[in-house]
Structures are given as structure tokens and as C-alpha cells.
PLY file of the C-alpha trace (Angstrom):
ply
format ascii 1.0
element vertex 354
property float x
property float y
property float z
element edge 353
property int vertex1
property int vertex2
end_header
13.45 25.75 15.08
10.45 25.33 16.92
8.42 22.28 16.40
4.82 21.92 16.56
2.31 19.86 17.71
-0.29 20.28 15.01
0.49 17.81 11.64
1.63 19.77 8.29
-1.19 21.67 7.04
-3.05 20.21 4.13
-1.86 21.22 0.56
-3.65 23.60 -1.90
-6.50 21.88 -3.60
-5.37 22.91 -6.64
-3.63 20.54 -9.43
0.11 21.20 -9.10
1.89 18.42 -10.97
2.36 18.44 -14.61
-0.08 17.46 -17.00
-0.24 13.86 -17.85
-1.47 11.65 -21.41
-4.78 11.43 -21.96
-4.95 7.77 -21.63
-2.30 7.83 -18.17
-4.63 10.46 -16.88
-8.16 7.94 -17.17
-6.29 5.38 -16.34
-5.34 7.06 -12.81
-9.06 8.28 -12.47
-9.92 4.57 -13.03
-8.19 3.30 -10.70
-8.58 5.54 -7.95
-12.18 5.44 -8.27
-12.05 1.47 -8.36
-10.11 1.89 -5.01
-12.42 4.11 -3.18
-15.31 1.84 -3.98
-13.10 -1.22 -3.08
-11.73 0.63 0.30
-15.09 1.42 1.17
-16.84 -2.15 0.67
-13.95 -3.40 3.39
-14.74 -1.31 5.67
-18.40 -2.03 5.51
-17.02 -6.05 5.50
-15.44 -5.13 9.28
-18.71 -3.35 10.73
-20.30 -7.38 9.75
-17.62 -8.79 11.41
-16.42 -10.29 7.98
-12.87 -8.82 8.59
-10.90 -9.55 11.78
-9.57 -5.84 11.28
-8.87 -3.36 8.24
-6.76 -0.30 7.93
-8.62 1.88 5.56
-6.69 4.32 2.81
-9.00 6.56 2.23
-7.91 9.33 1.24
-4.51 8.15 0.04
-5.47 6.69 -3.37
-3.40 9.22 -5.58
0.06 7.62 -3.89
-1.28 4.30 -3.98
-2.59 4.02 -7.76
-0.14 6.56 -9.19
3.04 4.97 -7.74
1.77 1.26 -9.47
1.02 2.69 -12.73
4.42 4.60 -13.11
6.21 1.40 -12.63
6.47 -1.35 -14.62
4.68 -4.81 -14.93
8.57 -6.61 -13.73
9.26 -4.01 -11.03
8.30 -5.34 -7.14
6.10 -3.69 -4.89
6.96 -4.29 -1.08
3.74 -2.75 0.81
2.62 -2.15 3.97
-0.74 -3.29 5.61
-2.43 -0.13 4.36
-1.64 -0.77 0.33
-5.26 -2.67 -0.40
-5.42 -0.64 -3.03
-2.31 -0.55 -4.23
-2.25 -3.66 -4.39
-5.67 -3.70 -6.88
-4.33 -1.16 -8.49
-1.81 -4.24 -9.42
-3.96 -6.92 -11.09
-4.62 -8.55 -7.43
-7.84 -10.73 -7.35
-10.12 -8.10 -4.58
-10.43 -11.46 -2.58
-6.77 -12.23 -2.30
-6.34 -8.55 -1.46
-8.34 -9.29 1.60
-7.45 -13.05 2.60
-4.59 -11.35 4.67
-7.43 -9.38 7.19
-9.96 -12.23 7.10
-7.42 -14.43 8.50
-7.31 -16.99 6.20
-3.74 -16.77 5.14
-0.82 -14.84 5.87
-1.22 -13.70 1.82
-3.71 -14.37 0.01
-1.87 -13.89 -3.73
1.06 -15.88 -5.54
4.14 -12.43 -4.64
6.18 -14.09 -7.86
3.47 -14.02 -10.30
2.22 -10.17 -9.09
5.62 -9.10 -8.45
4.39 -8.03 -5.17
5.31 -8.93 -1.93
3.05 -10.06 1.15
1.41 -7.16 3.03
3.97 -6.52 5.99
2.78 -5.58 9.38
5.90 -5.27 11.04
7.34 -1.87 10.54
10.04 -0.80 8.05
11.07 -4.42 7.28
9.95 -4.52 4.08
12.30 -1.67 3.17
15.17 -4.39 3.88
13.48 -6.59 1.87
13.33 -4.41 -1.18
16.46 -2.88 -0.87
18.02 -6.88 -1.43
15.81 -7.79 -3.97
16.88 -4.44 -5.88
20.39 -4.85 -5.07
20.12 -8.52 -6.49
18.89 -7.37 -9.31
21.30 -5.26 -9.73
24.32 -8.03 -9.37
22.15 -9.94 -12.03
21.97 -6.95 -14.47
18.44 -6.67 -14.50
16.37 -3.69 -15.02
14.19 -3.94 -11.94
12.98 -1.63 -9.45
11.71 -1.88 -6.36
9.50 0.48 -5.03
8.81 0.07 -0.84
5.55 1.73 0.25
6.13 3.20 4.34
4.53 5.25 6.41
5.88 8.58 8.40
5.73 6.90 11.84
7.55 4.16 10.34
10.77 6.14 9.36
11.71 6.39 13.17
12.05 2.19 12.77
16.08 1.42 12.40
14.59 -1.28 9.96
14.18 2.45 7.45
17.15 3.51 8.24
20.01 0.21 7.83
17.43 -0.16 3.87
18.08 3.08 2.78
21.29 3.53 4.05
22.50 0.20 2.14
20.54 1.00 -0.78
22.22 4.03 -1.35
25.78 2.55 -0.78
25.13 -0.20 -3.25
23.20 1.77 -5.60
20.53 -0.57 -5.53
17.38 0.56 -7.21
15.00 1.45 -4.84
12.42 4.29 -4.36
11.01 4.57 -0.57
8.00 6.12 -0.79
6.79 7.76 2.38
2.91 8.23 3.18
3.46 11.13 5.33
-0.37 10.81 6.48
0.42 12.67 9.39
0.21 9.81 12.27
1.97 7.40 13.55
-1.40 5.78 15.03
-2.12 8.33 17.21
1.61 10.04 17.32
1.60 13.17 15.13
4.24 13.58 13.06
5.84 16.62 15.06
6.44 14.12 17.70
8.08 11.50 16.03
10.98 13.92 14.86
12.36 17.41 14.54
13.63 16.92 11.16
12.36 19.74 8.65
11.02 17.46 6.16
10.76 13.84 6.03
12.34 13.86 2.61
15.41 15.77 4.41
16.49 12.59 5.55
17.58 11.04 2.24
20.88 13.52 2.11
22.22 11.96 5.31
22.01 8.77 3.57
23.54 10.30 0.17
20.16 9.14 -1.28
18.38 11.48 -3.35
15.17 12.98 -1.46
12.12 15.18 -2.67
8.40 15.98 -1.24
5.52 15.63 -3.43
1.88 16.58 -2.87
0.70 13.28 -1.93
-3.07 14.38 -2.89
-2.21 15.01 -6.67
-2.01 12.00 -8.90
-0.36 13.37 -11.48
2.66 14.87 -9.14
2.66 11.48 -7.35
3.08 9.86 -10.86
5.92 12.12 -12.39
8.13 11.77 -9.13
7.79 8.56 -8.76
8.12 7.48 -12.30
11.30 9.96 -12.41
12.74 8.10 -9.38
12.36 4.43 -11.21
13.55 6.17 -13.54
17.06 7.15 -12.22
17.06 4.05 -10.00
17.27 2.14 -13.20
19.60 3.93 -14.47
21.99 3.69 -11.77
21.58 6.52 -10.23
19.83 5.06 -6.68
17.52 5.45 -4.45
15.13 8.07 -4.13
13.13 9.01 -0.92
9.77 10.39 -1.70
7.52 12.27 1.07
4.17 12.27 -0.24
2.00 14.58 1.86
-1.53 12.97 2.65
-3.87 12.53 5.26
-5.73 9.02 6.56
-9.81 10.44 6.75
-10.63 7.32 8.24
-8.88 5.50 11.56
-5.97 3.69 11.77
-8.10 0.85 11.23
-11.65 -0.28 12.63
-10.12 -0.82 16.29
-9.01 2.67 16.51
-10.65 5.61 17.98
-9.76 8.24 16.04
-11.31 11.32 18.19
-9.12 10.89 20.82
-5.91 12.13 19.22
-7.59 14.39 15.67
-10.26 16.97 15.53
-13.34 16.85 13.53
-12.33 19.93 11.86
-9.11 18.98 11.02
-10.33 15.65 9.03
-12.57 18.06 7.08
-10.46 20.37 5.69
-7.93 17.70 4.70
-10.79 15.44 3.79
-11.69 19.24 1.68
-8.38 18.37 -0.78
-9.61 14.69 -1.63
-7.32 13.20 -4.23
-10.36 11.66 -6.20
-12.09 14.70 -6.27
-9.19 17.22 -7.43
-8.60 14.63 -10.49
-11.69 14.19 -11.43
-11.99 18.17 -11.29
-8.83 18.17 -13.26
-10.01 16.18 -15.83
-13.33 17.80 -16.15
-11.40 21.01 -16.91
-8.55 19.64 -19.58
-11.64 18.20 -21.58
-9.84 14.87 -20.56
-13.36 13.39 -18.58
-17.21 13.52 -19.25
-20.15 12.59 -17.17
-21.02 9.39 -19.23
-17.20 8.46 -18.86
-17.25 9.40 -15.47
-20.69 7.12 -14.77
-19.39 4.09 -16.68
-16.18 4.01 -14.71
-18.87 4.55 -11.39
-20.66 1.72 -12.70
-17.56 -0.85 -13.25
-16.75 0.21 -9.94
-20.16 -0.92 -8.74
-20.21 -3.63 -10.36
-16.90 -5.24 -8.87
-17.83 -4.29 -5.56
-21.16 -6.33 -6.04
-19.11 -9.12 -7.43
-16.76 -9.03 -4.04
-20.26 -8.93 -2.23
-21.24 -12.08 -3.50
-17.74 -14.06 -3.16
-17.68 -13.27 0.36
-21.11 -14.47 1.06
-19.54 -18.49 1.42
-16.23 -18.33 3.92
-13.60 -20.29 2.37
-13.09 -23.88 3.82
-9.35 -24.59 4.30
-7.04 -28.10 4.85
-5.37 -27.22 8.32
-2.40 -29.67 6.63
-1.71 -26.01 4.51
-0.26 -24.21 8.33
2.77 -26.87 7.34
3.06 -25.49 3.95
5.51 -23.30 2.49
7.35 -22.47 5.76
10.31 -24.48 5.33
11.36 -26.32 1.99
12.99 -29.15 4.28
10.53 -29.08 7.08
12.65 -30.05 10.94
11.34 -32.80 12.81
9.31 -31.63 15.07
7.58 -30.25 12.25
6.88 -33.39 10.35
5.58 -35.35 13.55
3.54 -32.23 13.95
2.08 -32.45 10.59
1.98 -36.44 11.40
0.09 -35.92 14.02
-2.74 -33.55 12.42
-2.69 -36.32 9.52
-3.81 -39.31 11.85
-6.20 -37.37 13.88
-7.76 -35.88 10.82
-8.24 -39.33 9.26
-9.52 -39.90 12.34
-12.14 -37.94 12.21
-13.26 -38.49 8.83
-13.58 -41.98 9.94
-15.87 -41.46 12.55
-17.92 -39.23 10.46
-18.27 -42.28 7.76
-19.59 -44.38 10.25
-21.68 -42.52 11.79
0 1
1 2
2 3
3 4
4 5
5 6
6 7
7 8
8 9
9 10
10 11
11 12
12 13
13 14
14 15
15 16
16 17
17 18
18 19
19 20
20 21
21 22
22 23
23 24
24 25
25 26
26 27
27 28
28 29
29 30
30 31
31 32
32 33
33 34
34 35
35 36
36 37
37 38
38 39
39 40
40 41
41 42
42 43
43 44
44 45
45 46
46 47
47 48
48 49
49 50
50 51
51 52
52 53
53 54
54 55
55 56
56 57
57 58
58 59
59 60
60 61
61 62
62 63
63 64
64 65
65 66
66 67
67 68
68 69
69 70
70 71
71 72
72 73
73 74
74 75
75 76
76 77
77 78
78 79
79 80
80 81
81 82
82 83
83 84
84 85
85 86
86 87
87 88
88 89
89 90
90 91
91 92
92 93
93 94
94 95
95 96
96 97
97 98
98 99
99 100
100 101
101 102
102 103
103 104
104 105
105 106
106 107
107 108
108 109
109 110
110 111
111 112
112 113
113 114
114 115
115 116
116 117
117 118
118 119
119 120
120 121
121 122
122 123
123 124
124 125
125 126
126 127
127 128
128 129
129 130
130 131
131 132
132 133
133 134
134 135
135 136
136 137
137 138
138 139
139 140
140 141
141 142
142 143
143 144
144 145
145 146
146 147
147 148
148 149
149 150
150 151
151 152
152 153
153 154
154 155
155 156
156 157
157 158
158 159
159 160
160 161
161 162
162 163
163 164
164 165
165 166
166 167
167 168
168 169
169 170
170 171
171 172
172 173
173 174
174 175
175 176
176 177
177 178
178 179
179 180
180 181
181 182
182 183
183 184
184 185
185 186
186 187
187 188
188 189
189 190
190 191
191 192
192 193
193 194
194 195
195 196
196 197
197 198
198 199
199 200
200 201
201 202
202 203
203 204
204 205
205 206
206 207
207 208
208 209
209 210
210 211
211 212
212 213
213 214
214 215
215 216
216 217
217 218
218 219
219 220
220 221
221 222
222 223
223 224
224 225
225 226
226 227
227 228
228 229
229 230
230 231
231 232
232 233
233 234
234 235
235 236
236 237
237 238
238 239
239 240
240 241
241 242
242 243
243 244
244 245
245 246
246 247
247 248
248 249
249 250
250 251
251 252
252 253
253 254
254 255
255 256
256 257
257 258
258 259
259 260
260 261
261 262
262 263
263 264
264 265
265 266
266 267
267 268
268 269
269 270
270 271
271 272
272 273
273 274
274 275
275 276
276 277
277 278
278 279
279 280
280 281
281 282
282 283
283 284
284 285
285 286
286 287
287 288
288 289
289 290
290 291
291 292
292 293
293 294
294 295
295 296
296 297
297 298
298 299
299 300
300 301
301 302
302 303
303 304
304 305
305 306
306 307
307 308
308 309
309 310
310 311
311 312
312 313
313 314
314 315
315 316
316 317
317 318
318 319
319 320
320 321
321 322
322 323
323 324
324 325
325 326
326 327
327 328
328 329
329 330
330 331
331 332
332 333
333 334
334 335
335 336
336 337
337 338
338 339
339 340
340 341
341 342
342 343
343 344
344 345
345 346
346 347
347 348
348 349
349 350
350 351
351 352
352 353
């Protein structure tokens, strides 16, 4: 087989999953066009200098909104850096979505209350962490599913490969889904292995394995609703390959021209997964303009509300760095902490009198 340079060639702009309910359908349209507005306000929160850094997913909203809503409230998402919008898509406050890139925290929402763990930088290790929380679960005889967003360049990380290959031993229910955006950073995928498909990989594993149009919300939805679907059933994990494409760079520090062509990015950027919904939708008598300008204007209007939140910086108690790292904290920890305490009082002291 030869293998080629150039990334997988975008998929046909027109709708090829099945049709979905009315309400499922608006309710993906919703939240996609939330996310774009949301994704783009970041980005314009970098170019102030209001974000140390953000990795933009434009142009992946139909895996990132479709694969929440096909899940349930009690199933766990395990995401990457790149799931801001996933992670809206959730119920996430928009500032706690972005405490994580302003530096404030290391996550900036409660994981138990969403159901959602903290945005992972590292590669592939949160695929280890869902596959134990699943497998848990699954001691426990609970229903739950966890679903563990990676990217393509990520599957060449042995963390990807020891999570799916114990998933799929145990049974535990898990669904990997793959954002096969084409680069690893700069890396296209061609590169990064010979393997036919991405999804390919799942049979080695005895995992169950399938590639979806990454672009179509509805497709994204069935597959990976069918794949919670037999997870919770017992049936294991699934490996999804959504086929995508980031428009924008891998984040705001990345030069994107060096490794892409213009032209490429605009005939992916020509398949745009809010665009071939909202087209959909338009078509099935599903969508309106007024509905389709209220649901711009809610949009809008959260955006403007984000605007004004992030006008005061948060002021933070440096005693929180001890927090929440240890639940019996070692010694040199507490005289740490001790340490911080006195000089802070310190401080405040000095500014009394003065």
C-alpha cells in the first residue's frame, strides 16, 4: 500500500447520517452554533492577551456537541485540551471552561458534579483514566459510560493503546472517540502511521471499530449514541474515527502555514459542520430564519455576557496551590503552606499600618 503525504480528503458536503427528532436535531444546531460563537470569543480573548494560549475547535463542533448530547447526564466525559466546547455543550459555566487557559487553575469546574473530567494536556492519558472509571463502574453494576475524546496524533501514544486494550479485555464501557483532524500539530496523519484507517485499529484490540463523517452531526450522534449504547450493554468498547479538519491552528502559538496550504483549509473549511446542519434543517422543514436568528441572538448574547465577566481578573488566595493535592498533605508540604501563612499575615500587617 502506498502511503501518502497529503491528509484524507475532506468528506462530501452532503448530509449522510440518518435523520434525527425534531427536537435532537435543534438541539444539535443549538449547540453547535453556541460553540462557534463561544470558540470564536476565545480566540479573540488570546489576540488581548486575556488567554495564556487556546487551542481553537473550529470546525469540529458536530463531534464535540453530538457526542455530549447522545450520552447521558451520569455518563463521564474525559476530554482533551481542545473539548471547550464540548465541554459547554455539558452545562459548564463559559468561565470555568476557560479558567484552565487563563491560568488560574488547573480546572476551573467541580469534574463530580459535571461528570466531566479536567481538560488533559498530556496525551492519551485520559483514555486510562476512563477506561478505570468505566471498568469501576462496571464492578459496581452501574450503567455508566465513559466516553474519552482523543485526537489522531494521539493514538501513536502507548497511553491509547494499554486503555483500549484493557477496556476491551474487561469489557469496560468505553467509547474512544478519535478527532481524526488530520494533524498531529504539524505531523499529518500519513506520517504518524500506515494503518488503513484509524478505526482499523480497534480489531487488534478485539474492540469494536467504525469511521464516521466527523462533519455530520447527525452521523456523529447515531454512532456514538449506538456505541454507549452497546457499551452499556456489555458489549465494550467502541473506537470511533470521526473525520474532521482543525480550520484554525493548533492553538494561537502555532503557525499554521508552515505545514497546510491555504487551499487545503478552504475546501475542508467548504464542508463546515454548522453550515451542512443548518442546510439540513432548512431542507427537512426542521429550521426557519426567525428560529435560526433567535438561536444567533442567545448566542450573542452569552458571548456578551462572557465579555463582561472577563473584564475584572479573578483575585485568588495563593493558600488554594496547597489545596486538593493531597488529602493528608507530607511535611514539607505543611511547613510550605506554614510558611506562605506567616509571610502573608505578614504582609497584611504591614499594609494595616501603613
Amino acid at each position: 500500500m502506498t502511503v501518502l503525504d497529503a491528509p484524507t480528503a475532506p468528506p462530501t458536503a452532503a448530509p449522510t447520517g440518518p435523520p434525527l427528532p425534531a427536537d435532537t436535531a435543534l438541539a444539535l444546531y443549538r449547540a453547535m452554533v453556541t460553540g462557534r460563537a463561544f470558540d470564536r470569543q476565545a480566540t479573540a480573548f488570546t489576540r488581548q492577551g486575556r488567554l495564556a494560549v487556546y487551542p481553537s475547535s473550529r470546525g469540529q463542533e458536530a463531534c464535540q456537541t453530538a457526542s455530549v448530547l447522545a450520552l447521558r447526564p451520569t455518563d463521564w466525559l474525559f476530554p482533551t485540551y481542545r473539548e471547550s466546547v464540548a465541554l459547554l455543550t455539558r452545562g459548564i459555566d463559559p468561565v470555568e471552561v476557560l479558567t484552565l487557559f487563563r491560568g488560574d487553575r488547573h480546572c476551573g469546574y467541580d469534574p463530580h458534579a459535571h461528570r466531566t473530567a479536567p481538560q488533559c494536556t498530556p496525551l492519551a492519558t485520559q483514555c486510562l483514566h476512563a477506561a478505570g472509571l468505566a471498568d469501576a463502574a462496571r464492578m459496581r453494576g452501574h450503567d455508566t459510560v465513559a466516553l474519552a475524546y482523543i485526537g489522531d496524533g494521539a493514538t501513536s501514544e502507548g497511553d491509547f493503546h494499554e486503555a483500549v486494550n484493557y477496556a476491551a479485555v474487561r469489557r469496560a464501557p468505553v467509547v474512544f472517540l478519535i478527532q481524526n483532524n488530520q494533524y498531529a500539530i504539524s505531523v499529518p496523519l500519513a506520517k504518524q502511521t500506515a494503518a488503513r484507517t484509524l478505526a482499523d485499529k480497534a480489531a487488534g484490540y478485539g474492540a469494536a471499530g467504525e469511521r464516521i463523517d466527523g462533519n455530520d452531526a447527525a452521523a456523529v450522534h447515531t454512532a456514538v449514541a449506538r456505541a454507549a449504547h452497546r457499551a452499556r450493554t456489555g458489549g465494550g468498547p467502541t473506537v470511533l474515527e470521526a473525520l474532521t479538519y482543525r480550520i484554525e491552528a493548533h492553538t494561537n502559538a502555532d503557525d499554521d502555514t508552515r505545514y497546510r496550504s491555504a487551499e487545503e483549509v478552504a475546501a475542508w473549511a467548504g464542508k463546515d459542520p454548522v453550515a451542512r446542519l443548518e442546510h439540513r434543517l432548512l431542507t427537512d422543514g426542521v429550521l426557519d430564519e426567525d428560529t435560526i436568528t433567535g438561536i444567533t441572538r442567545d448566542a450573542q448574547e452569552l458571548t456578551a455576557r462572557l465579555r463582561r465577566t472577563f473584564a475584572s481578573p479573578p483575585r485568588r488566595d495563593p493558600a488554594e496551590m496547597f489545596q486538593h493535592v493531597y488529602h493528608q498533605p507530607p511535611p514539607h508540604l505543611r511547613a510550605q503552606a506554614a510558611l506562605l501563612a506567616a509571610e502573608t499575615a505578614t504582609t497584611a500587617a504591614a499594609g494595616e499600618d501603613a
